[in-house]
C-alpha atoms as an extended CHARMM CRD file, in Angstrom:
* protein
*
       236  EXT
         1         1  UNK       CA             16.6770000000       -7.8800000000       24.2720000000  PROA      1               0.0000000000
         2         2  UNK       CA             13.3180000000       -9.4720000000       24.1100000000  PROA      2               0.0000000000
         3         3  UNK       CA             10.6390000000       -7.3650000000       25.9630000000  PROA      3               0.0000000000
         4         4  UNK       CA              7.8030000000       -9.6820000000       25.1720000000  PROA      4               0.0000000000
         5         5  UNK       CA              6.5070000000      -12.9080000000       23.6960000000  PROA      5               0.0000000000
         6         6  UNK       CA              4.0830000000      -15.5420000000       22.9990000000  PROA      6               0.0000000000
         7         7  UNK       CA              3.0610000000      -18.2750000000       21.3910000000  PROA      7               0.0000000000
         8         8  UNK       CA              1.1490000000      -18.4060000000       18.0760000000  PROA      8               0.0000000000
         9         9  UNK       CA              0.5570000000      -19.3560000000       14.3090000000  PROA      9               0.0000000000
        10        10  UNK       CA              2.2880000000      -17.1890000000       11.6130000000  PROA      10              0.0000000000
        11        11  UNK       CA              0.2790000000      -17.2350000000        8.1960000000  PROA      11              0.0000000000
        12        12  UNK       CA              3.9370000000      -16.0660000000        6.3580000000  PROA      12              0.0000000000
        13        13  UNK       CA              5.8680000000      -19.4620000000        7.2520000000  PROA      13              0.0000000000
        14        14  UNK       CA              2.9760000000      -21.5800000000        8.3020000000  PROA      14              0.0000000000
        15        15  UNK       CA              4.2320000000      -22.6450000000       11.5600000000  PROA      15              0.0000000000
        16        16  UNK       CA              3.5610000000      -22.8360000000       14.5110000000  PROA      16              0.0000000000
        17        17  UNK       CA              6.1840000000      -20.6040000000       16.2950000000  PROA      17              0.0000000000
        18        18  UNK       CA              7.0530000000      -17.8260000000       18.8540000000  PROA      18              0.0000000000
        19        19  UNK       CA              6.5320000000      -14.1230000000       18.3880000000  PROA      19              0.0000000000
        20        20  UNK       CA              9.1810000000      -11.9060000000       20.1520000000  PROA      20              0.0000000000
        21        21  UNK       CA              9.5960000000       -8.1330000000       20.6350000000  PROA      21              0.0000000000
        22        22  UNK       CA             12.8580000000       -7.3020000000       20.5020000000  PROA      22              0.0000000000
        23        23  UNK       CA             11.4860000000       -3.6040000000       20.9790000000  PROA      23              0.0000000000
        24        24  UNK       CA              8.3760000000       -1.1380000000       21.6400000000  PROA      24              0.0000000000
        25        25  UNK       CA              7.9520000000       -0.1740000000       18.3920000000  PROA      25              0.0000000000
        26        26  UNK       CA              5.5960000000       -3.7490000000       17.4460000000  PROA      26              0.0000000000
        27        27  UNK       CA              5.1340000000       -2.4180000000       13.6090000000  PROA      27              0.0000000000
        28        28  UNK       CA              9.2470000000       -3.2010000000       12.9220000000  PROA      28              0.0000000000
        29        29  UNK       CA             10.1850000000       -5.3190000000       16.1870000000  PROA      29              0.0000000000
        30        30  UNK       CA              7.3170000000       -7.6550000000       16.3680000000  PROA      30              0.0000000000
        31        31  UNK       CA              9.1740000000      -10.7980000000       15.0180000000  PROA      31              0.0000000000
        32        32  UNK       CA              8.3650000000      -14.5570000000       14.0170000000  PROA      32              0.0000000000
        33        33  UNK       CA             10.9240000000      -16.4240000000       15.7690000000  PROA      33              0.0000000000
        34        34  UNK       CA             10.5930000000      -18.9010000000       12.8160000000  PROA      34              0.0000000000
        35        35  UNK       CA             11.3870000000      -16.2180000000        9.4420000000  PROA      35              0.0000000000
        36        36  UNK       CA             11.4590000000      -13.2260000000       10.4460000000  PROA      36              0.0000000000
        37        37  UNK       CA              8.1160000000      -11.3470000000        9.1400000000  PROA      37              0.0000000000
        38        38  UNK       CA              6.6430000000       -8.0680000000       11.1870000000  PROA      38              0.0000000000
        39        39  UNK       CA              2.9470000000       -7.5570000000       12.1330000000  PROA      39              0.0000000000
        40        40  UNK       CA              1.4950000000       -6.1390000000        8.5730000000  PROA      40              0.0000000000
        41        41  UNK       CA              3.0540000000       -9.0570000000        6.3880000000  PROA      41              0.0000000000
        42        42  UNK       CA              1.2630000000      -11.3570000000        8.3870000000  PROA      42              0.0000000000
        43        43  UNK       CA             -1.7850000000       -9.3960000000        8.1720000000  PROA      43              0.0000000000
        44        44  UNK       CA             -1.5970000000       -8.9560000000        4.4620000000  PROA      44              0.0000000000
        45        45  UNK       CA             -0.6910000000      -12.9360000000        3.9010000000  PROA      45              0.0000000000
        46        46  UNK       CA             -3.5530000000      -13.8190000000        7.0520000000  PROA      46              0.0000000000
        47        47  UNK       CA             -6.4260000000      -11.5410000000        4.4750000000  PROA      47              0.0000000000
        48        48  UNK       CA             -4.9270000000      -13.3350000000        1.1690000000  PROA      48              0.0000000000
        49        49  UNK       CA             -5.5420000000      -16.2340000000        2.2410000000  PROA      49              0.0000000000
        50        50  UNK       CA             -9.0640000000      -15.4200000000        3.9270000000  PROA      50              0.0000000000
        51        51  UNK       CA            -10.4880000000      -12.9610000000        1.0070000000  PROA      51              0.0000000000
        52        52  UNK       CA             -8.6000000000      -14.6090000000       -2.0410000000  PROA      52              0.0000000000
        53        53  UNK       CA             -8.3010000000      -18.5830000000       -1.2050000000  PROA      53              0.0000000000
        54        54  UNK       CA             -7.5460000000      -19.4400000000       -4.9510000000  PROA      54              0.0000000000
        55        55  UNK       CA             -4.2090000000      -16.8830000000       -5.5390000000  PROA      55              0.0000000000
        56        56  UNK       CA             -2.4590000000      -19.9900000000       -6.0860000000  PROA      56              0.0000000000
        57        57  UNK       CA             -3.8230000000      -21.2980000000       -9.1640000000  PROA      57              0.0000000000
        58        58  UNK       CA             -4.3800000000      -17.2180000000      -10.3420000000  PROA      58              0.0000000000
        59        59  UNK       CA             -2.1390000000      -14.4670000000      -12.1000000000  PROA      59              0.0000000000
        60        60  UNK       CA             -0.3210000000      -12.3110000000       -8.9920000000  PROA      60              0.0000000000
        61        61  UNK       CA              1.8830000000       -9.4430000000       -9.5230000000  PROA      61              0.0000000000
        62        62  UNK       CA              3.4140000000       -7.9830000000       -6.2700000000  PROA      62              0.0000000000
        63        63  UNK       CA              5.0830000000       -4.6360000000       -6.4150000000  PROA      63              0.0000000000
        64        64  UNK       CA              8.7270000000       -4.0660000000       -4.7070000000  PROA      64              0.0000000000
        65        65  UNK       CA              8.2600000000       -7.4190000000       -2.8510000000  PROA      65              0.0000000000
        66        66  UNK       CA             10.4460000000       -8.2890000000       -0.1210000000  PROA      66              0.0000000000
        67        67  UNK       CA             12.9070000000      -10.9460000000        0.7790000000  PROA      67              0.0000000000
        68        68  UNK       CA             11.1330000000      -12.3820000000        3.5350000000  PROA      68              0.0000000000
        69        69  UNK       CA              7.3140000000      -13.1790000000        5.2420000000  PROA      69              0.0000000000
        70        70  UNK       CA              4.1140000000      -12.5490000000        2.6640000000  PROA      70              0.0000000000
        71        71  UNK       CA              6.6030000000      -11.7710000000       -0.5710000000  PROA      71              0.0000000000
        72        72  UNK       CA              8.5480000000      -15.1900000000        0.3520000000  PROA      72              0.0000000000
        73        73  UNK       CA              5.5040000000      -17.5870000000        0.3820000000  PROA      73              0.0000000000
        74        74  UNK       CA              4.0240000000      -15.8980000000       -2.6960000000  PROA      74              0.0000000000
        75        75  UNK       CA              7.0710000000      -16.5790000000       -4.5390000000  PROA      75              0.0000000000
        76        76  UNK       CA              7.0310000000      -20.3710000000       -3.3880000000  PROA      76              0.0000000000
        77        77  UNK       CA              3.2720000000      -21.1010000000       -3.8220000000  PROA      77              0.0000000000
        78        78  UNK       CA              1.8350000000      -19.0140000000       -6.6120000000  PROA      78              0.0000000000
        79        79  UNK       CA              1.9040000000      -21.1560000000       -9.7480000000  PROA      79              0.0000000000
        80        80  UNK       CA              1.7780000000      -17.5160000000      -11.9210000000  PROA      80              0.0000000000
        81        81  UNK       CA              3.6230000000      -15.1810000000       -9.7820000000  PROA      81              0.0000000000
        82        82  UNK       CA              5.1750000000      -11.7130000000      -11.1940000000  PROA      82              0.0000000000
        83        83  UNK       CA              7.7030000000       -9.5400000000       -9.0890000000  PROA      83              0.0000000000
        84        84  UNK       CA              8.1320000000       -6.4740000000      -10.1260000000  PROA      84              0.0000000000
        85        85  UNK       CA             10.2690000000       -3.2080000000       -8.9650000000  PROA      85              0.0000000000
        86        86  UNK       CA             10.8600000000       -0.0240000000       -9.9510000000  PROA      86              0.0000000000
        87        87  UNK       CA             13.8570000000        0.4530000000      -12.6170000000  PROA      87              0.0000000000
        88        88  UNK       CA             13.4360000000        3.7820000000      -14.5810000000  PROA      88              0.0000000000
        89        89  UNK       CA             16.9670000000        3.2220000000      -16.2780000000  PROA      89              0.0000000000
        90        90  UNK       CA             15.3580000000        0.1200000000      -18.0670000000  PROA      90              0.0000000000
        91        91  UNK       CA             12.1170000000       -0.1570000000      -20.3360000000  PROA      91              0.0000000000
        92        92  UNK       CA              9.3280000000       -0.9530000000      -18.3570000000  PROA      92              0.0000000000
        93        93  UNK       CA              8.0900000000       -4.3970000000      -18.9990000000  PROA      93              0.0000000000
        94        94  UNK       CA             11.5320000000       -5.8570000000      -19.3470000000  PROA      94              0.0000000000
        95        95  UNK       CA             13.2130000000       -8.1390000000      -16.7280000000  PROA      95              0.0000000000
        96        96  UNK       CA             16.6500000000       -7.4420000000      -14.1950000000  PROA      96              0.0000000000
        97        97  UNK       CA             17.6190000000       -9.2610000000      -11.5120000000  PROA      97              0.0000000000
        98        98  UNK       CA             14.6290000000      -11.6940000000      -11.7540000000  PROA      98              0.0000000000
        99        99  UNK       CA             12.3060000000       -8.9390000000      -11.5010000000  PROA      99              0.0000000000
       100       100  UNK       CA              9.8250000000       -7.0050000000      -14.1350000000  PROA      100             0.0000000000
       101       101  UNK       CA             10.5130000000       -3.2500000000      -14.5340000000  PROA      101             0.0000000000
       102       102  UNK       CA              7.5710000000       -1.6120000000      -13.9110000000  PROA      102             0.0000000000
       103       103  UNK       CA              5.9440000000        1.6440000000      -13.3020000000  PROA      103             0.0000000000
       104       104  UNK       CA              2.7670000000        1.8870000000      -10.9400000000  PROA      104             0.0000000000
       105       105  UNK       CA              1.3530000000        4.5320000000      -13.0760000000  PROA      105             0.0000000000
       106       106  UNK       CA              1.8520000000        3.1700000000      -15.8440000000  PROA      106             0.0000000000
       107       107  UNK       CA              1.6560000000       -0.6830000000      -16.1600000000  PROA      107             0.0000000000
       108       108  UNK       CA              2.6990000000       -2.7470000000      -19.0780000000  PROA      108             0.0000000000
       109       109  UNK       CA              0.2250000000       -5.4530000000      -18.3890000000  PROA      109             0.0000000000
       110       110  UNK       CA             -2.6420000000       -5.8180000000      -20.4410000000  PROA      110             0.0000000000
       111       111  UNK       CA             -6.0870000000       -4.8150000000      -19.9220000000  PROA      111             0.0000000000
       112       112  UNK       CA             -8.0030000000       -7.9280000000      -17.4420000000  PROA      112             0.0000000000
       113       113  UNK       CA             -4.8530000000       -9.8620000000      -17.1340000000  PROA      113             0.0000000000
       114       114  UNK       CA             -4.1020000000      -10.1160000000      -13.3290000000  PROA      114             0.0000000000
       115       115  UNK       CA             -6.2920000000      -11.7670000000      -10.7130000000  PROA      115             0.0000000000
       116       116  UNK       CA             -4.5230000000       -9.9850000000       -7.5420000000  PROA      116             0.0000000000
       117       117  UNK       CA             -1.9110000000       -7.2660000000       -7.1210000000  PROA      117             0.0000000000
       118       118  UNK       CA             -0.1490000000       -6.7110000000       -3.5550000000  PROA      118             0.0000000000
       119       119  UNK       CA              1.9060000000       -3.8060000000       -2.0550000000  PROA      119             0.0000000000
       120       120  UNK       CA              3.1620000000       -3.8270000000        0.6770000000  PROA      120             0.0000000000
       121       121  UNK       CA              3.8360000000       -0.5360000000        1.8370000000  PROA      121             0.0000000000
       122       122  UNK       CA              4.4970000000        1.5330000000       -1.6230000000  PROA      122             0.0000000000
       123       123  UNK       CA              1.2190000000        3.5850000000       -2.1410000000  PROA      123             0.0000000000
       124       124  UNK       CA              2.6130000000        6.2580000000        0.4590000000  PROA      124             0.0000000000
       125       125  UNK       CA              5.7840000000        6.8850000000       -1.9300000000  PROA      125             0.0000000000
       126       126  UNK       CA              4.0990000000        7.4580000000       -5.4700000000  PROA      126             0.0000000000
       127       127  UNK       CA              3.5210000000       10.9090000000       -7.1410000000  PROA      127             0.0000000000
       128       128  UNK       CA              0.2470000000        9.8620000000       -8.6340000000  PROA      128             0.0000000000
       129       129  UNK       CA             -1.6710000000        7.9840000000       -6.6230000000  PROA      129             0.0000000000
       130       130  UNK       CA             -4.8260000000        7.9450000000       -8.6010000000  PROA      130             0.0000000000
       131       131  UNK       CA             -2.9690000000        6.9000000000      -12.0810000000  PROA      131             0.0000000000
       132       132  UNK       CA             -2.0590000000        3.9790000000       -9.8220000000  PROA      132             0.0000000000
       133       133  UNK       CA             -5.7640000000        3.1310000000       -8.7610000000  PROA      133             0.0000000000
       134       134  UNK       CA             -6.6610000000        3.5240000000      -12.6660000000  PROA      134             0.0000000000
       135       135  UNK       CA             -3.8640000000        1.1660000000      -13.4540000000  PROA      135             0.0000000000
       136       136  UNK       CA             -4.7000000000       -1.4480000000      -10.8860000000  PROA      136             0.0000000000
       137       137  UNK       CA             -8.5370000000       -1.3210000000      -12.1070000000  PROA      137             0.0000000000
       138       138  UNK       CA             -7.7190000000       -1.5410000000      -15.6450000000  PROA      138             0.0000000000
       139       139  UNK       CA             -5.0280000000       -4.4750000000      -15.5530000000  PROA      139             0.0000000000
       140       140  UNK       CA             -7.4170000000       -6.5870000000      -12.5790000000  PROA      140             0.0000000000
       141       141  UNK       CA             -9.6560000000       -9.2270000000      -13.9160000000  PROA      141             0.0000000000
       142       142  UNK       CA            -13.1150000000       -9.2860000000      -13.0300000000  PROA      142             0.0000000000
       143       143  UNK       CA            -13.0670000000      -10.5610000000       -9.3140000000  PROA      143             0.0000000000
       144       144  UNK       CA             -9.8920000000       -9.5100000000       -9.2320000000  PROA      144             0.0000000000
       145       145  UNK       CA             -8.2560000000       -7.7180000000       -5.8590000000  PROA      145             0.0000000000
       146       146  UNK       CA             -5.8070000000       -5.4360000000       -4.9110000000  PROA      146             0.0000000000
       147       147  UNK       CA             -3.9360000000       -6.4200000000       -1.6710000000  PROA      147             0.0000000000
       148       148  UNK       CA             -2.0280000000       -4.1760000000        0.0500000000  PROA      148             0.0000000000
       149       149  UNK       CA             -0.0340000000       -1.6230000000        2.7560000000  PROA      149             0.0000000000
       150       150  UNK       CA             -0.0580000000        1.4100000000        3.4220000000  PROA      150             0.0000000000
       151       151  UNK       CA              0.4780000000        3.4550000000        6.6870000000  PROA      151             0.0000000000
       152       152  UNK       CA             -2.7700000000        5.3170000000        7.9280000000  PROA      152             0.0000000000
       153       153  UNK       CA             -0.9730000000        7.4790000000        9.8010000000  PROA      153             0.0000000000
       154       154  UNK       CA             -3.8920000000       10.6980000000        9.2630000000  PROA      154             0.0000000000
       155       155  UNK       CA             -6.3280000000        8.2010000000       10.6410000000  PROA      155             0.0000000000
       156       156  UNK       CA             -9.6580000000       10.1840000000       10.4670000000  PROA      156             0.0000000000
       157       157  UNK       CA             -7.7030000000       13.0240000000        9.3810000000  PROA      157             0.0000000000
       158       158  UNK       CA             -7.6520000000       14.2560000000        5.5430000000  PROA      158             0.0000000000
       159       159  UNK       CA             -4.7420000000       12.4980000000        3.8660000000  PROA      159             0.0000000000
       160       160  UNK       CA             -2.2300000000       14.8050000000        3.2880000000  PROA      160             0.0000000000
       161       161  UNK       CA              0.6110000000       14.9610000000        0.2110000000  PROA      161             0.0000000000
       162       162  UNK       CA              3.7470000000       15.4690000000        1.1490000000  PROA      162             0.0000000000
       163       163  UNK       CA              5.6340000000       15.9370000000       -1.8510000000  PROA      163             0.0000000000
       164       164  UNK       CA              5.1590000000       16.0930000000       -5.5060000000  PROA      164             0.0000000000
       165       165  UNK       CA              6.6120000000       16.6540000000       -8.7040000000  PROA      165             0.0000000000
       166       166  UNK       CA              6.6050000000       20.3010000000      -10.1300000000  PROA      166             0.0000000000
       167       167  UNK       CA              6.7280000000       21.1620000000      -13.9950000000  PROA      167             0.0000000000
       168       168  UNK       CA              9.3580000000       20.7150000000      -14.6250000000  PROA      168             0.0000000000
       169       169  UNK       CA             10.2020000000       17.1770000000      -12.8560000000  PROA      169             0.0000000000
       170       170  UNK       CA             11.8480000000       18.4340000000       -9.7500000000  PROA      170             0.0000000000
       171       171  UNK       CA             10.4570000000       17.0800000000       -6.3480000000  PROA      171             0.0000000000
       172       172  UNK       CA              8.1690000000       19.9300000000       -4.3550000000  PROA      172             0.0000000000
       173       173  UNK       CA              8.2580000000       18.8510000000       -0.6290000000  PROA      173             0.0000000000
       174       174  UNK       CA              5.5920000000       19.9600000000        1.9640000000  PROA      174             0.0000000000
       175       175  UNK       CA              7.6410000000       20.0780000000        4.9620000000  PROA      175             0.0000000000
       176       176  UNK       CA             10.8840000000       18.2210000000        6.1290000000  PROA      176             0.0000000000
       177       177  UNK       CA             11.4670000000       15.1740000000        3.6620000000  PROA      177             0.0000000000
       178       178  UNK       CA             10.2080000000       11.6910000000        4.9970000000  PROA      178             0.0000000000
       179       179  UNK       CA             12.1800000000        8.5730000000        4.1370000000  PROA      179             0.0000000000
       180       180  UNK       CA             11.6730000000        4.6970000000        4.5170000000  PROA      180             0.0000000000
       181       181  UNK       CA             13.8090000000        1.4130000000        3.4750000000  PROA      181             0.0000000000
       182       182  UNK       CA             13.6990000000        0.6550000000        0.1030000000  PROA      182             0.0000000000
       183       183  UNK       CA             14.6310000000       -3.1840000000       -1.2290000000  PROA      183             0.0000000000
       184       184  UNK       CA             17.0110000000       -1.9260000000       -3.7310000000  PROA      184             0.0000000000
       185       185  UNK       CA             18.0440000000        1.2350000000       -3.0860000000  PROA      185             0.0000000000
       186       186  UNK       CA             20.3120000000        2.2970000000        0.3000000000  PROA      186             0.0000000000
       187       187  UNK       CA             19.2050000000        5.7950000000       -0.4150000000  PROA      187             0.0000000000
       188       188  UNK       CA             15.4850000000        4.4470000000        0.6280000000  PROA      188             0.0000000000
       189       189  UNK       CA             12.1900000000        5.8700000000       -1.0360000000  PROA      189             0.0000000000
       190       190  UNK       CA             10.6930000000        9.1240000000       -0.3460000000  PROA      190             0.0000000000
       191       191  UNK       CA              7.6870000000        9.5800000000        1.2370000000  PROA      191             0.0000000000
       192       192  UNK       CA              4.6110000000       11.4090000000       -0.7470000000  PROA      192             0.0000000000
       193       193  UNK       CA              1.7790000000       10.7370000000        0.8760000000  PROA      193             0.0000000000
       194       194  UNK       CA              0.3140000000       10.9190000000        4.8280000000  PROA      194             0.0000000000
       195       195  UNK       CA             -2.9580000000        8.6870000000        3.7830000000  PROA      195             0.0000000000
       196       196  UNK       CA             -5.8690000000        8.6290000000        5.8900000000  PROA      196             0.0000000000
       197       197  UNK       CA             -8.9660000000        6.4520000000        6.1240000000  PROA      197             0.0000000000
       198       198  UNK       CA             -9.9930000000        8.5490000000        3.2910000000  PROA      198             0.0000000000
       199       199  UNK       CA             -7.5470000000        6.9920000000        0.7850000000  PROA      199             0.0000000000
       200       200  UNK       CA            -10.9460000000        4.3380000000       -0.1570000000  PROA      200             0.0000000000
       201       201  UNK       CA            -12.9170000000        7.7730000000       -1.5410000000  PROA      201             0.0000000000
       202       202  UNK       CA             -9.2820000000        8.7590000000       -3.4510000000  PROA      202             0.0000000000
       203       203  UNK       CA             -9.7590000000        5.4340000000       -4.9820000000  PROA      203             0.0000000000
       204       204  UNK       CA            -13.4240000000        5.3510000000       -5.5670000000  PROA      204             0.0000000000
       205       205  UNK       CA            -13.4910000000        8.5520000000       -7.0910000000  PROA      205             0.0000000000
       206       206  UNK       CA            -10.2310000000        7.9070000000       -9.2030000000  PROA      206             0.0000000000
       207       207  UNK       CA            -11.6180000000        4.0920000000      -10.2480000000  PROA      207             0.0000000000
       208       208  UNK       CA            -14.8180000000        3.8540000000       -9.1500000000  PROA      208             0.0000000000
       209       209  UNK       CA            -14.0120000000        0.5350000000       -7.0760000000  PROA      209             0.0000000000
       210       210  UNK       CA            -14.6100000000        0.2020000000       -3.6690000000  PROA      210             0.0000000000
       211       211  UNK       CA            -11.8610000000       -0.7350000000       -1.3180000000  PROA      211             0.0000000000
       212       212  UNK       CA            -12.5630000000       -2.6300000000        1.8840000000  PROA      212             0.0000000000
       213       213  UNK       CA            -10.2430000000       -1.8310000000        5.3870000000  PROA      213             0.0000000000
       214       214  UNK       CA             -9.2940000000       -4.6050000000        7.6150000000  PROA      214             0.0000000000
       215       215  UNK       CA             -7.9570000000       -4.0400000000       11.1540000000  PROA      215             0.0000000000
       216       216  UNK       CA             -6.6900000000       -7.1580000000       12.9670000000  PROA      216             0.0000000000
       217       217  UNK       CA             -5.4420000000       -7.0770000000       16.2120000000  PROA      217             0.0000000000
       218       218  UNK       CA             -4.9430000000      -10.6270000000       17.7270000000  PROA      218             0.0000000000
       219       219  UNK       CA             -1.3940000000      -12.2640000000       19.5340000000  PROA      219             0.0000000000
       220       220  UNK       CA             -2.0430000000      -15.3330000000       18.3980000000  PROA      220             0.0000000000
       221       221  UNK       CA             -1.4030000000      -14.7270000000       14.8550000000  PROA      221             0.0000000000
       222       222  UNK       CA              1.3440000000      -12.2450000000       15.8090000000  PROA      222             0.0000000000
       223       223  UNK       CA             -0.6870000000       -9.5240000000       14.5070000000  PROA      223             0.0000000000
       224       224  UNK       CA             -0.5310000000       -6.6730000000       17.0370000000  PROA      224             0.0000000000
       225       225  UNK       CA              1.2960000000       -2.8200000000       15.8770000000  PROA      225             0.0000000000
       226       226  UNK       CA              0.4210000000        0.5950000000       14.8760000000  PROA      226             0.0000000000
       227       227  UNK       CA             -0.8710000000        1.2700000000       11.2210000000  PROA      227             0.0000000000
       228       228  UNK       CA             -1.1660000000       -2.8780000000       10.2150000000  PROA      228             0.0000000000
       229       229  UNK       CA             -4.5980000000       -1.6660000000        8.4680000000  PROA      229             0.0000000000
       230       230  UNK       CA             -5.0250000000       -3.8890000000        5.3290000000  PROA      230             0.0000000000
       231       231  UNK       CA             -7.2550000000       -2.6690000000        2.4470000000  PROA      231             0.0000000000
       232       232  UNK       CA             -8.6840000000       -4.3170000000       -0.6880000000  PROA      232             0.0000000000
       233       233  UNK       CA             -9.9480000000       -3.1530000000       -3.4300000000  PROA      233             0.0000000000
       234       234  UNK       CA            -12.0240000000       -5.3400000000       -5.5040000000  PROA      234             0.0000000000
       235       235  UNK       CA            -13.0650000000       -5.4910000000       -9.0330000000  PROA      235             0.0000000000
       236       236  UNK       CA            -16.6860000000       -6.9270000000       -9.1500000000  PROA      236             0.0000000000
């Protein structure tokens, strides 16, 4: 059942197209009648193309893309595109299934050798967030950007961890475990963090870059939901 529509432009397929809510919750129901995409994949791929209008010809390594909207049209368009996903039971840096095994918090890239990294939604299921703001600053290029998702869901609230790993490698949880969709795992990927607006001073402090939030709000891009904040992080 469609409970709404309109009319607009969506900056994942580059149409021009209908946007249809097939439900209330816009963050997951908010579709382009066209591919597919939801709100904050259009917001990520409308602030790519705004902030970093040369990713084509650059070096772009997305983490656990997806199958549809942003992930899609990097594949097609980036001349130097890298997918990578998470595959502990293979050595990081080697390939499966057409993707690059690789660890957040600890990338096999080399120093100053990618112009933009995007997540889309992954930062709120890592143990160690700030090994994964070290990583990003040490593998970017100068005027290089990190691109990405992540749920504010503390808002102005102090972010809040909601599980970790103890000494001896088994998961600690704080409070009832939290789980969303994962692209290659039916199990689906545990959630570790609650970030608030205070996840740029988490980077700052564990990078010393300065990350940048974006809030769009605007129907005629299809860009209207609950926690569609985009941030970058640049490296001057």
């Amino acid at each position: 059942m469609i409970i709404f529509q309109n009319p607009g432009y969506c900056h994942c397929c580059t149409t021009h197209t209908t946007f249809q809510a097939h439900g209330g919750w816009y963050r997951d129901e908010y579709l382009c009648a066209s591919c597919g995409c939801i709100p904050r994949e259009r917001a990520i791929m409308y602030c790519i193309d705004h902030f970093k209008p040369d990713w084509r010809n650059g070096v772009t390594h997305e983490s656990s893309p997806a199958t549809r909207g942003a992930s899609l049209r990097l594949q097609k368009e980036c001349a130097h595109y890298i997918g990578s996903q998470y595959y502990p039971e293979i050595p990081f840096g080697q390939m499966k299934n057409g993707f690059r095994s690789e660890n957040l918090e600890a990338l096999t890239f080399p120093d100053e050798s990618i112009d933009l990294h995007v997540s889309q939604d992954v930062l709120e299921h890592v143990f160690d967030p700030a090994a994964v703001f070290r990583e990003v600053a040490r593998t970017l290029k100068k005027g290089g950007m990190h691109i990405f998702t992540t749920p504010l869901v503390n808002k102005v609230n102090p972010s809040q961890r909601k599980a970790e790993l103890g000494p001896d490698g088994n998961v600690i949880l704080h409070g009832p475990a939290e789980y969303h969709g994962n692209p290659i795992s039916g199990e689906g990927s545990l959630v570790t963090m609650h970030w608030g607006y205070d996840i740029t001073k988490e980077i700052f402090d564990a990078c010393g870059l300065f990350t940048d939030v974006i809030y769009l709000d605007s129907l005629d891009w299809g860009i209207r939901a609950e926690y569609i904040e985009v941030l970058i992080t640049r490296k001057p």
